[in-house]
C-alpha positions in Angstrom: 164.2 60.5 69.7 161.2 63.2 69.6 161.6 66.7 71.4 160.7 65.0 75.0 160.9 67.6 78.2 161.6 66.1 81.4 161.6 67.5 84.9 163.3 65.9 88.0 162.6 67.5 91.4 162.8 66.8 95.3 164.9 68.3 97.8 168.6 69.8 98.1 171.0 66.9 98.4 169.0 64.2 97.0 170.9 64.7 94.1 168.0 65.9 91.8 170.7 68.4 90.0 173.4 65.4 88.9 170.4 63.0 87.9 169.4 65.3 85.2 172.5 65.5 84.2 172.8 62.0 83.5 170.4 61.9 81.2 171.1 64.8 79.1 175.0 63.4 79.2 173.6 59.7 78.0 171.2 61.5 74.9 174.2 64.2 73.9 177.0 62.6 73.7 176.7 58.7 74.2 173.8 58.7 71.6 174.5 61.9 69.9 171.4 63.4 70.3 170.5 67.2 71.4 169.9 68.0 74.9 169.7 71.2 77.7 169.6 71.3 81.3 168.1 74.1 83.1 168.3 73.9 87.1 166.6 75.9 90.0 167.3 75.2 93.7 166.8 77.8 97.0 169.4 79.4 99.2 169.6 76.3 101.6 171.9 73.5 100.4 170.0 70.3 101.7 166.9 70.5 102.4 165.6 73.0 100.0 163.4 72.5 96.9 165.4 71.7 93.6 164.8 70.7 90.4 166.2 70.2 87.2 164.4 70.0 83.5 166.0 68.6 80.6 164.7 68.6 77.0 166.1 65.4 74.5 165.7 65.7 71.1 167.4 64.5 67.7 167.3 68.0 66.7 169.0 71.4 67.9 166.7 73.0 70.8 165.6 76.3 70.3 163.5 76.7 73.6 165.5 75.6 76.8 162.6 75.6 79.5 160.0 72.9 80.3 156.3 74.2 80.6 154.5 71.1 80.7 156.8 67.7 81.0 156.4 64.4 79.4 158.0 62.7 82.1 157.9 63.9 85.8 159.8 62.4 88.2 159.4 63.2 92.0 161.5 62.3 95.1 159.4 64.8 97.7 156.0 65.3 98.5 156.7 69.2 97.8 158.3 68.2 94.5 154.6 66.4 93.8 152.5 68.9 95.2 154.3 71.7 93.2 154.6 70.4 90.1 152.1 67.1 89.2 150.1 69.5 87.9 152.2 70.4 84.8 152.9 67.0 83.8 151.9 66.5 80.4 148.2 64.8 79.6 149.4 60.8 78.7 152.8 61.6 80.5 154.9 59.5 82.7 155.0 60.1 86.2 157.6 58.6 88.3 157.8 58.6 91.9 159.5 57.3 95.1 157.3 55.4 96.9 158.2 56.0 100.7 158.5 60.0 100.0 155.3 60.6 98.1 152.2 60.1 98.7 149.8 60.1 95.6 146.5 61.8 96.3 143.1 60.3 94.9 143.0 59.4 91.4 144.1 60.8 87.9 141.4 60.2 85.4 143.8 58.4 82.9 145.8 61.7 82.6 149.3 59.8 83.5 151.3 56.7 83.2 152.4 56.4 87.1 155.6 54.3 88.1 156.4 54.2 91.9 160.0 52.8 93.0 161.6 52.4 96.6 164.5 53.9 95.6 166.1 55.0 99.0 165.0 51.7 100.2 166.9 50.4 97.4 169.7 52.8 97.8 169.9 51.7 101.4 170.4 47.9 100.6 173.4 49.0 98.9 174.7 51.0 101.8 174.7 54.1 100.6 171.1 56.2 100.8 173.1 58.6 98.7 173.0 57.1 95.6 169.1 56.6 95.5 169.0 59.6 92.2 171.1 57.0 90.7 168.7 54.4 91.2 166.2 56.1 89.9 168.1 57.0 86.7 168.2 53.4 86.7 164.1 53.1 86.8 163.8 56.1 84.8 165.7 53.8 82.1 163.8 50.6 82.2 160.0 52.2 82.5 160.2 55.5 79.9 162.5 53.3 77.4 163.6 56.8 76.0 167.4 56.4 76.2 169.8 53.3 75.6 170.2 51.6 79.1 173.9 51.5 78.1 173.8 55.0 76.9 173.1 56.0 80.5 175.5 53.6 82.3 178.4 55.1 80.3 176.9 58.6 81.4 177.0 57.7 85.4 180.4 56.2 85.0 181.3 59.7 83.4 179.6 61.7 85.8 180.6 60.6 89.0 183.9 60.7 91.5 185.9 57.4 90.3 186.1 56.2 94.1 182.4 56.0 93.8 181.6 54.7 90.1 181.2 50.8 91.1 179.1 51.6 93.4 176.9 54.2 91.3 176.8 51.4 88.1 175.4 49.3 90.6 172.5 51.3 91.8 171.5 52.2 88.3 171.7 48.7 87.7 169.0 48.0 90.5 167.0 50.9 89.5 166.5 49.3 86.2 166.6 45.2 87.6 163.5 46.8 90.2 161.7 49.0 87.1 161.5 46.1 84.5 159.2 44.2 86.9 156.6 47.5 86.5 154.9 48.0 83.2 156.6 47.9 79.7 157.0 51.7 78.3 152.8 52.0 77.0 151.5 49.9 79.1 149.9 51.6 82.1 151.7 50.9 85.3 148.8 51.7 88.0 145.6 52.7 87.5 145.1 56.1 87.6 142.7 58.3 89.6 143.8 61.9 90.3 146.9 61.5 91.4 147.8 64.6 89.3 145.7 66.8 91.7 147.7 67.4 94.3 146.8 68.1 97.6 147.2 71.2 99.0 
């Protein structure tokens, strides 16, 4: 896989922190690739801003920090406010539907995904596991990482009492994002989207 930077942000205890981890578990060591995590959250547990960036690549990383991601995925309207605007010209943005509200247009600068995922979450009775489902998205649309790759890095990653229910929400997460656009195909039209509203 190319160097590829990635940020993941929303708020404390949406599990923003875990579903980076995810990924750089599934490109590490299920495919063997190189990957870091970096991770910034405030002094509140839930509630607060948090995100996560993590940087793929088939080579050793010498520069651990995401300036301007290829893929941005969002699960707050703070999250999108604060950081659309980094997102990389021709990048992916990803967000959750019901949280985040896109302002006008992006001008063709991004590829934007949208997913329901605490909906989603919900229907499997647990709104926790709604970072899981969009792992699961995140999967199917971006096409960056083996699907089973990432499966084998939820199972990994998460309390045993909970793992069937975790495989199953990525599994929706990536059922619900192969019904959006193939990775190059551009899943909405754009406008500017990117600039945020104050």
């Amino acid at each position: 896989m190319q160097l590829t930077e990635i940020r993941i942000a929303g708020f404390g205890g949406q599990g923003v922190i875990l579903a980076a981890m995810v990924i750089g578990k599934a490109a590490s060591i299920f495919e063997g690739g190189y990957a870091t995590l970096t991770q910034n959250f405030g002094p509140e547990a839930r509630g607060g801003a948090a995100s996560a960036s993590v940087i793929l690549s088939d080579n050793p990383i010498l520069y651990p920090y995401v300036t301007n991601p290829d893929v941005l995925v969002v699960m707050s309207q703070e999250a999108y406010t604060r950081f659309a605007p980094e997102l990389k010209e021709g990048g992916t943005l990803i967000v959750e539907e019901e949280l985040v509200r896109l302002s006008n247009g992006t001008g063709g600068r991004a590829k934007i995904f949208s997913v329901p995922a605490t909906r989603l979450a919900e229907e499997l009775g647990r709104k926790m596991v709604l970072n899981v489902v969009l792992v699961g998205f995140f999967a199917a649309v971006t096409g960056l990482l083996d699907p089973d790759a990432l499966r084998k890095a939820v199972a990994d990653s998460v309390p045993p009492a909970t793992r069937e229910l975790n495989l199953k929400a990525f599994d929706k997460g990536f059922e619900y994002g192969l019904t959006k656009a193939r990775p190059g195909e551009q899943a909405e039209e754009p406008s500017d989207a990117l600039e945020a509203e104050p």
